[in-house]
N, C-alpha and C positions, 0 to 999 in steps of 0.2 A: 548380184552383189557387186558391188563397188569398188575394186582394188584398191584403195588410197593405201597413202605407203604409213606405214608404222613409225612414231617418233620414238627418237631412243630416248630412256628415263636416265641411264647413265652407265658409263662406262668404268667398271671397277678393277682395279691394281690388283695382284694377289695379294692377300692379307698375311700377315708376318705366319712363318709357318709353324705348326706343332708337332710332336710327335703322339700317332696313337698306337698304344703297345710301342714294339722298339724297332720294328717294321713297315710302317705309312708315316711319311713325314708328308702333313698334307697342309694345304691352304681352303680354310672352311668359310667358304663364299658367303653362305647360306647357312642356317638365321645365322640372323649378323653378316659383320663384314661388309656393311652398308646396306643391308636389306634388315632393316630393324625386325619390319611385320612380317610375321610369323608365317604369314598365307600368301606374302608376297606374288611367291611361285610357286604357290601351290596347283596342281596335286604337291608337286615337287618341295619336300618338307626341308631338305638338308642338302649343300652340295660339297664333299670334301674331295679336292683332285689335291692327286700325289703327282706335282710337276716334276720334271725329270731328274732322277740322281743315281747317281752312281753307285752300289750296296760293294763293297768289296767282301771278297769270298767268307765265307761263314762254316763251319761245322753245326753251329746251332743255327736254327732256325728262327729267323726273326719273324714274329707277326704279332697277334691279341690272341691271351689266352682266352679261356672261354668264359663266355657271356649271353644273356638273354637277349630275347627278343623279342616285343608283341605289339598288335595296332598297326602294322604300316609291312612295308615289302623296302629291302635292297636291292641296288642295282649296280652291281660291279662293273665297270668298265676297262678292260686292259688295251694299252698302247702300246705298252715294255713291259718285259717281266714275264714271273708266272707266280702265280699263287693255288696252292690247296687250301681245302678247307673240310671239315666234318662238323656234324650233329648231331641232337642227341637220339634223331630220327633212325639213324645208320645212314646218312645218306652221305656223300663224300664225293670229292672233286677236283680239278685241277682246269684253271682259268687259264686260258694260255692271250698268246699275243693277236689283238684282234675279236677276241670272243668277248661273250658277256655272258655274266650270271643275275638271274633275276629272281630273286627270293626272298615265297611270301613268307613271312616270318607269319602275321594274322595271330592266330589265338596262342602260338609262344613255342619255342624252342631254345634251346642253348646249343650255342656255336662257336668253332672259334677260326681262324684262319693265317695265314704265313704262308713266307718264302718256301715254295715248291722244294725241293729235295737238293735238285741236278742244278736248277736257278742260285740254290742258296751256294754253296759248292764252289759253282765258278764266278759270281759276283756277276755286276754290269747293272745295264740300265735299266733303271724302275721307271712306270710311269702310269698312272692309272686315275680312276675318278670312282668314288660312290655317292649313290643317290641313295637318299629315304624318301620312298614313295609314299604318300598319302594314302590309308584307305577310307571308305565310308564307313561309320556309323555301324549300319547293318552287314558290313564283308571283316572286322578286324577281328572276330571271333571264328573265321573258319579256318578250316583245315592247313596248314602249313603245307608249302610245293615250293618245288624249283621248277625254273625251265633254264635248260643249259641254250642259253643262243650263240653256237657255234659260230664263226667268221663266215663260213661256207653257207649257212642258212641263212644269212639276211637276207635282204632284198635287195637288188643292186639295179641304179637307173641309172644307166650310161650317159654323160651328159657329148652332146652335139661334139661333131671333132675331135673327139679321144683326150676332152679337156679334164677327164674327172668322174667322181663318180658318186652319187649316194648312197652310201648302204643305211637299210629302211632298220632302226632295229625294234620300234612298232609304230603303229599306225601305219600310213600308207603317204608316200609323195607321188603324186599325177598318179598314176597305175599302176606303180611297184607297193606291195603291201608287205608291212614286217612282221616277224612270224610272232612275235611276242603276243600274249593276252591279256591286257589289263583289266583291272574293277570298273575304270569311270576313263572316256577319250585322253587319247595325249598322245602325242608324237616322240620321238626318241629316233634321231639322225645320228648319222657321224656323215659328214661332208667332208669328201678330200676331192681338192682343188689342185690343178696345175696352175704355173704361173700363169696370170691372166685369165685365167677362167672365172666366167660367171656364172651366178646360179641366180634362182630367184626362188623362192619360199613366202608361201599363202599359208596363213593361219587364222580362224576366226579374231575377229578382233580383241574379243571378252576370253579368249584365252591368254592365258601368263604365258608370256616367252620369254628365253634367255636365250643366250649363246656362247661358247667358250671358246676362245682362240686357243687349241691344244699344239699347233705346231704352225710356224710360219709367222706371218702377217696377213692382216685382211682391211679392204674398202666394205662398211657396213652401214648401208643408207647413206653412203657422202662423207660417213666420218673412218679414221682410220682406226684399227685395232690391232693393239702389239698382241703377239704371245701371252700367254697365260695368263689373260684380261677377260674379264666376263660383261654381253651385253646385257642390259637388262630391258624390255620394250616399254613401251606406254601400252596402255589396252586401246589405242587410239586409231586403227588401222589394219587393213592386213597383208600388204605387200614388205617383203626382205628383200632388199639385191646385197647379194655378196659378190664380191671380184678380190679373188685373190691376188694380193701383192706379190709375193712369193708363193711357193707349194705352200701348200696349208693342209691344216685336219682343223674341220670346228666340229663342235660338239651342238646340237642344237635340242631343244626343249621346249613344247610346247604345249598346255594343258588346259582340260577344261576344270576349274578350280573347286575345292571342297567347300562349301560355305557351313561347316560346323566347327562346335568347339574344341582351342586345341588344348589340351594336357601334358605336357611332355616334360618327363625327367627319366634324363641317363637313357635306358636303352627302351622306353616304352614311349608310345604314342599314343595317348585316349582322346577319350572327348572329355575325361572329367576327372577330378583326384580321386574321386571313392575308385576307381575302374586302375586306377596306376596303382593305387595300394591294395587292391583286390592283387594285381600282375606281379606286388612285390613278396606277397602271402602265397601267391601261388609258385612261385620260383623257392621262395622257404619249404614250402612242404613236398617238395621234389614234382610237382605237377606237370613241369616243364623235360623232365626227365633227366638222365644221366648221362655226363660226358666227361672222360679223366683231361686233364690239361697237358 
């Protein structure tokens, strides 16, 4: 296969920010925010990153009370911060710095999440990203799981001269493989860069790529990228060179895409309205089960 390098489609601003619940003040890249179509970067259905802010101390605990979930998987990302969360499964957690949570929500749960206890308490800085992951057709109907992806559990490939490092959090880069298990291929990086460090990243071409500048600056294919700036590729290629301008953390994304119909309103993903208003009859008649707020 051919390496040619990837054209970038365009490099995106953070979009003015909102707050969800009174705990994630985020900028939602994805849909929207310059990615009109819906499958742009798909699998990858949603991208909302909480850029860095300061939470001062709290008795209560800021976060989303509780809320459904069905059709597609979360993927919690933490920089800064800590977050817990419960469902209505029993199942219950605490995101720390570095780690990632990946859950399939699939055929439906209620969940809610916020500022960790001891985090909320002493205040400081927040910083985090979630994805809604895409599932097929035939996977949004099963079973709801997590997988806790500890910091410790990735995959880590040391890059040349102690410039950096990738940690894999699935798929696999050259022969470091990350522990995560997805429905359908895709990659999932976080790339930290010493100054001047290069990397290089191969992705099928017909996969949707992005990247997110989470800390630093970066040289991405030739052009520059500020902080909390999202690249988005062409499907034109499949070589990335990154060289970090300063230390950097990017966020990297790369999928092989769902080509079915999408559905989506509020916290449900289908392929069709009869199946969301099936998801909204079923969250009425407690099917999704029980969670106090």
């Amino acid at each position: 296969m051919s390496k040619n390098k990837r054209s970038i489609e365009a490099i995106i601003a953070p979009p003015p920010p909102h707050m969800v619940g009174d705990g994630f003040r985020v900028h939602s890249f994805f849909p929207g925010g310059g990615l009109i179509d819906k499958k742009r970067m798909s699998p990858f259905f949603l991208m909302d990153y909480g850029a860095k802010v300061d939470f001062s101390p709290s008795e209560h605990l800021r976060g989303v009370g509780v809320h459904p979930h069905r059709g597609f998987e979360t993927v919690t990302i933490a920089y800064h911060g800590r977050i817990a969360h419960h469902d209505s499964a029993g199942n219950s957690g605490i995101i720390g710095e570095g780690d990632v949570q990946w859950m399939t929500a699939a055929s439906g749960l209620l969940h809610k999440e916020y500022h960790e206890e001891t985090f909320s308490k002493t205040g400081g800085l927040f910083q985090m990203v979630q994805l809604w992951v895409n599932l097929p057709a035939k996977y949004k109907m099963t079973p709801p799981k997590y997988q806790e992806v500890t910091h410790g559990m990735m995959g880590t490939y040391q890059l040349p001269g102690d410039k950096g490092v990738i940690e894999v959090v699935a798929g696999k880069y050259k022969n470091v493989k990350g522990p995560a298990s997805t429905f359908t291929p895709m990659y999932v990086y976080n790339a930290k860069l010493k100054k001047g460090a290069k990397a290089e990243l191969n992705f099928p071409s017909e996969y949707n790529t992005g990247l997110l500048v989470v800390e630093g600056n970066a040289v991405v294919n030739d052009e520059s990228v500020a902080t909390d700036h999202f690249v988005l590729f062409k499907n034109d290629g499949e070589l990335i060179n990154i060289e970090a301008s300063d230390d950097a953390i990017i966020l990297v994304l790369s999928g092989e895409s769902i080509d079915e119909p999408i559905a989506q309103y509020g916290p449900f993903l289908m392929n069709t309205w009869k199946e969301v208003e099936e998801a909204i009859q079923d969250v009425n008649a407690g099917k999704f089960g029980v969670l106090e707020d």
